[in-house]
N, C-alpha and C positions, 0 to 999 in steps of 0.2 A: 674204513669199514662203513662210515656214514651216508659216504658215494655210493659205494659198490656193494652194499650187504643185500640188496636185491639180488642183482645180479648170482652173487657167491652162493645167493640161496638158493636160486631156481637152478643151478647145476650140481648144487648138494642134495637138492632134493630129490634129482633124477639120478646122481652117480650107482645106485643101486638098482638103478632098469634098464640103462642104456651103457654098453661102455664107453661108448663115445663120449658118453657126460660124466663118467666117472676118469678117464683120462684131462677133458677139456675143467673137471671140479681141481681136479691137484695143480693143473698147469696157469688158470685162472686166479690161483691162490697167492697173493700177496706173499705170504709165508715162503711160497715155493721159491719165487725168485730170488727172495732174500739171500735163504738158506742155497739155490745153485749159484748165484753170486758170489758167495763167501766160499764156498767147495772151490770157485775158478780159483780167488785170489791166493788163497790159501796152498793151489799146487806149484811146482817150481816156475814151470812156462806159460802161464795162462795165458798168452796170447796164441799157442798153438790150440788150447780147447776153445778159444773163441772161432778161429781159422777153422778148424775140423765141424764144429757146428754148422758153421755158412756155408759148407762144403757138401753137406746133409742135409741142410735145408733146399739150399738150389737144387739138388738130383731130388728132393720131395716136388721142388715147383715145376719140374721139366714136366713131368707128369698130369699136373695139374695143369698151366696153361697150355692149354693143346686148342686146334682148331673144332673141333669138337665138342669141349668143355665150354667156351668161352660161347657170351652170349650178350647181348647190349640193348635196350630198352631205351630210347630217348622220348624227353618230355619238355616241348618247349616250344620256343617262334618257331612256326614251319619255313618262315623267311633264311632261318641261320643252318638250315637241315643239311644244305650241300658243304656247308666250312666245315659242321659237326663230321660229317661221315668222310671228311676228306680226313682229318685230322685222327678218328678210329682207324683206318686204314693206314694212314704211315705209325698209330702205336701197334698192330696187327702185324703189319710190316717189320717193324723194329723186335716183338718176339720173336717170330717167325725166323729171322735171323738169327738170333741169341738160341735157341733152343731147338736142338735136333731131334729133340721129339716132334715139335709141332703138328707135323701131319699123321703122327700117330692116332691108329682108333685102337683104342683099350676096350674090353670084351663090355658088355654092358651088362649089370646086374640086376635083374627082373626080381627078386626076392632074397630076403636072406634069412638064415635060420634066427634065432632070437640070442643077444650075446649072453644073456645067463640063463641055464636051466633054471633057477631059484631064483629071483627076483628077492631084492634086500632091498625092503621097507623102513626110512629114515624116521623116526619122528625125534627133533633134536631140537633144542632152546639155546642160541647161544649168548651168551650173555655181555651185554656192552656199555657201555658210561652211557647211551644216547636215551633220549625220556620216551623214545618211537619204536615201532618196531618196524621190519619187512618181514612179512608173512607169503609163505609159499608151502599148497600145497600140488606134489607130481604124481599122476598116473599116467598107463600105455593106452595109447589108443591107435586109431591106424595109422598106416603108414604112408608114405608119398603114392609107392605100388601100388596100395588102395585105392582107383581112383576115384571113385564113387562114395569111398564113405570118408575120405579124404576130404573129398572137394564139401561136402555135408558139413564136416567138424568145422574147418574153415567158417563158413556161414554161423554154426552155432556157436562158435568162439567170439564173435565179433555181437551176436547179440543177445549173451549168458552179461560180454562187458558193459554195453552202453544201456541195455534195460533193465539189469539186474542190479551188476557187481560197483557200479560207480554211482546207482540214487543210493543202493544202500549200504555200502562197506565208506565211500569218502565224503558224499553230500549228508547222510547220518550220520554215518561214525565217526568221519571227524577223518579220517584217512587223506594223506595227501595226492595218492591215485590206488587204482584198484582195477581188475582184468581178468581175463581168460587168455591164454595163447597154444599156440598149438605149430608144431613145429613140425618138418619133413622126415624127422627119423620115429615119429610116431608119439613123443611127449607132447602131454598135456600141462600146463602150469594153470593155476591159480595162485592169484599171488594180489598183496597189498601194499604201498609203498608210503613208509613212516607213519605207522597204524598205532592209534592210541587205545585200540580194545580189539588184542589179537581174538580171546576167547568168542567174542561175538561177530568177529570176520571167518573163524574156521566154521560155526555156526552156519553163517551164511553158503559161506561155501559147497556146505551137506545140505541145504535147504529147497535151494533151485532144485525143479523141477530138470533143468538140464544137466545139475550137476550129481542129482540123487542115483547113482551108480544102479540100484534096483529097479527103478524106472527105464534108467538107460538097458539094462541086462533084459527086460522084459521085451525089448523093441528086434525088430528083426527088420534086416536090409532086405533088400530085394532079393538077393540072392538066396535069403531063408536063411543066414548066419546070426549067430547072436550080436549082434555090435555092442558089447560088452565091455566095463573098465574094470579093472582089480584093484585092490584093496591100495588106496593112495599113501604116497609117501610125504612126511609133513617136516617143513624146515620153518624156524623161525628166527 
């Protein structure tokens, strides 16, 4: 928990806006594993529910590695550029093979409806031996489709972190790191990592200028839309 309670927080805090983050909150869960490990051992054959899972999982990844889907970014000597791409090409090769989807093109998703009517708003304290806290709080903001106010939040996430969120949540309060992020399904996280004064980091958090949701509600994109956040979900 002392590794990973960021982490567990920033998908606790979103599991009630996104289902994606309320599925990837229970499966991220320490607890979960435990407890499905113990269900396997506990039936007569568990090595068939292991064989049927990898069986489910491969028909999940046929899906997923497709020519299509797959994409490679290199950063490095321009001198080693021709080994680099020879060697993408025979692992390319080597799906390509293994997977008879590959050349499959799956329909592309330009928008989606929002997974819950109702949005469930977390504020939750959980309690641990450690003397620090990880502090996270989530709200919706756009989404990847958004491209414009998308590519915006990106820019205001990176400078809510380095002009704001880290002089004053860990070089003042003492926090060991502290941030904004902002992800492609549209969550927002604020969040602080082994925070010795949650109360004056959630402070913080509602203070900025970029995080004050009524300032933000006030602003209008181009398009003349409210670029607006809703009432944030808080995990500690």
């Amino acid at each position: 928990m002392g590794n990973n309670g960021l982490q567990y927080g920033r998908s606790y805090a979103g599991s009630g806006l996104k289902a994606f983050a309320k599925s990837f909150e229970e499966l991220n869960s320490d607890i979960f594993f435990c407890q499905f490990a113990q269900e396997i051992l506990s039936t007569s054959k568990p090595q068939d529910v292991i064989r049927d899972a990898v069986v489910h999982m491969t028909e999940i990844a046929s899906y997923v590695f497709t020519e299509h889907n797959l994409e490679f970014a290199v950063h490095g000597d321009k001198r080693k550029f021709p080994l680099i791409q020879m060697k993408l090409e025979l692992l390319l090769n080597q799906v390509k093979n293994e997977n008879s989807r590959y050349m499959e093109r799956q329909p592309t998703i330009e928008t989606l409806q929002s997974e819950f009517q109702e949005p469930v708003y977390h504020k939750m304290y959980f309690k641990t031996p450690l003397a620090v806290n990880n502090c996270v709080e989530s709200m919706i903001g756009p989404t990847y489709a958004n491209h414009e106010d998308y590519g915006v939040g990106l820019v205001l996430s990176e400078l809510m972190t380095f002009s704001f969120l880290i002089p004053y949540v860990r070089e003042k309060g003492g926090a060991y790191g502290a941030g904004c992020a902002m992800n492609e399904s549209g969550l927002i996280d604020f969040y602080s990592f082994r925070d010795p004064k949650i109360q004056r980091t959630y402070s913080h958090f509602e203070s900025h200028p970029g995080c004050n949701r009524r300032q933000v509600l006030a602003q209008r994109t181009s398009r003349g839309e409210a670029a607006g956040l809703p009432k944030a979900g808080q995990s500690a």
